[in-house]
C-alpha positions as CSV (number, residue, x, y, z in Angstrom):
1,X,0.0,0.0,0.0
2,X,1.2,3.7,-0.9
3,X,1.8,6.1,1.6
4,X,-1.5,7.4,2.9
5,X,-2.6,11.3,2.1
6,X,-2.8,13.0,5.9
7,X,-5.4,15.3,6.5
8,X,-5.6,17.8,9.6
9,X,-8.8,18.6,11.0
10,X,-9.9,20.7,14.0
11,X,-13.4,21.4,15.5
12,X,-14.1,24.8,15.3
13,X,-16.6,25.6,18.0
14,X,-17.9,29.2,17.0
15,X,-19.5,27.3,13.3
16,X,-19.8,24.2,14.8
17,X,-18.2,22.6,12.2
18,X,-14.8,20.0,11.9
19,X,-12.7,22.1,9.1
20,X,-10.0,20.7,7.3
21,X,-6.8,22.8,8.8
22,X,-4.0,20.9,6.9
23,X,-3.5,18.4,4.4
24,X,-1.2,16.3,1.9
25,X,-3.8,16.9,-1.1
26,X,-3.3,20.2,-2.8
27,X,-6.3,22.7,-3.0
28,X,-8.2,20.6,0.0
29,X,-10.4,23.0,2.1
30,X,-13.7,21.8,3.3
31,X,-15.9,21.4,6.7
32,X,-18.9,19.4,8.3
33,X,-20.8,19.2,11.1
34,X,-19.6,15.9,12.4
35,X,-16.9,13.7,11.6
36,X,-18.8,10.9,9.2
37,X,-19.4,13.6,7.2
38,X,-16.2,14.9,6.5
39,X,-15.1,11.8,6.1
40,X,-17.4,11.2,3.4
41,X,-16.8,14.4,1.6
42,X,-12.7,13.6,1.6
43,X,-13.7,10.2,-0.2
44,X,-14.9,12.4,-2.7
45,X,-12.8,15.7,-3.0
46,X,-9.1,13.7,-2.5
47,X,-9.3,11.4,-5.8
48,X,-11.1,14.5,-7.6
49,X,-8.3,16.7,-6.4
50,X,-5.6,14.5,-7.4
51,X,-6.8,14.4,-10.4
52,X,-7.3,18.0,-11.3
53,X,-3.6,18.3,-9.8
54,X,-1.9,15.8,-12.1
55,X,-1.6,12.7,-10.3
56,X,-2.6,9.6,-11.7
57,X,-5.0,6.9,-9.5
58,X,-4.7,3.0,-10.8
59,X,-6.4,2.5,-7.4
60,X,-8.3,4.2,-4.4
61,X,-5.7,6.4,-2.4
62,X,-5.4,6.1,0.7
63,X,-6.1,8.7,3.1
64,X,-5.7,9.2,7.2
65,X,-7.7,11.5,9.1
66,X,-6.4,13.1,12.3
67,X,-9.6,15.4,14.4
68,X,-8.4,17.5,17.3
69,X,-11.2,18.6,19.2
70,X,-9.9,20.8,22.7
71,X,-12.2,20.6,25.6
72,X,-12.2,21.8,29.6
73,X,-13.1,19.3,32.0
74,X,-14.4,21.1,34.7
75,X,-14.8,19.4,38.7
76,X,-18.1,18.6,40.1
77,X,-17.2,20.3,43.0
């Protein structure tokens, strides 16, 4: 298996939305509200970017996703 495109994503809490900070693939910039769903919108924006940038597919390319979400965990007490 090739080496797998990375893509960065953070939660951005003011849209409510997981945005695409980084990435591997040129031109990738998207967002959705949860995680699945950018998921399934890098299945389809990756290969069509890689194409549109040159670089030929004989099969599916691989891909990792890495979602940072920051929190505060607050006591009880």
């Amino acid at each position: 298996m090739e080496k797998p495109y990375i893509v960065h994503a953070e939660w951005d809490a003011q849209a409510s939305v997981w945005v695409v900070a980084a990435s591997d693939v040129p031109g990738l910039a998207t967002e959705a509200p949860t995680v699945e769903a950018l998921l399934a919108k890098l299945e389809v924006l990756i290969p069509e970017l890689l194409a549109v940038n040159g670089v030929s597919m004989s099969e599916p390319a691989p891909f990792e996703l890495l979602a940072r979400r920051f929190e505060l965990a607050r006591s009880a007490a």
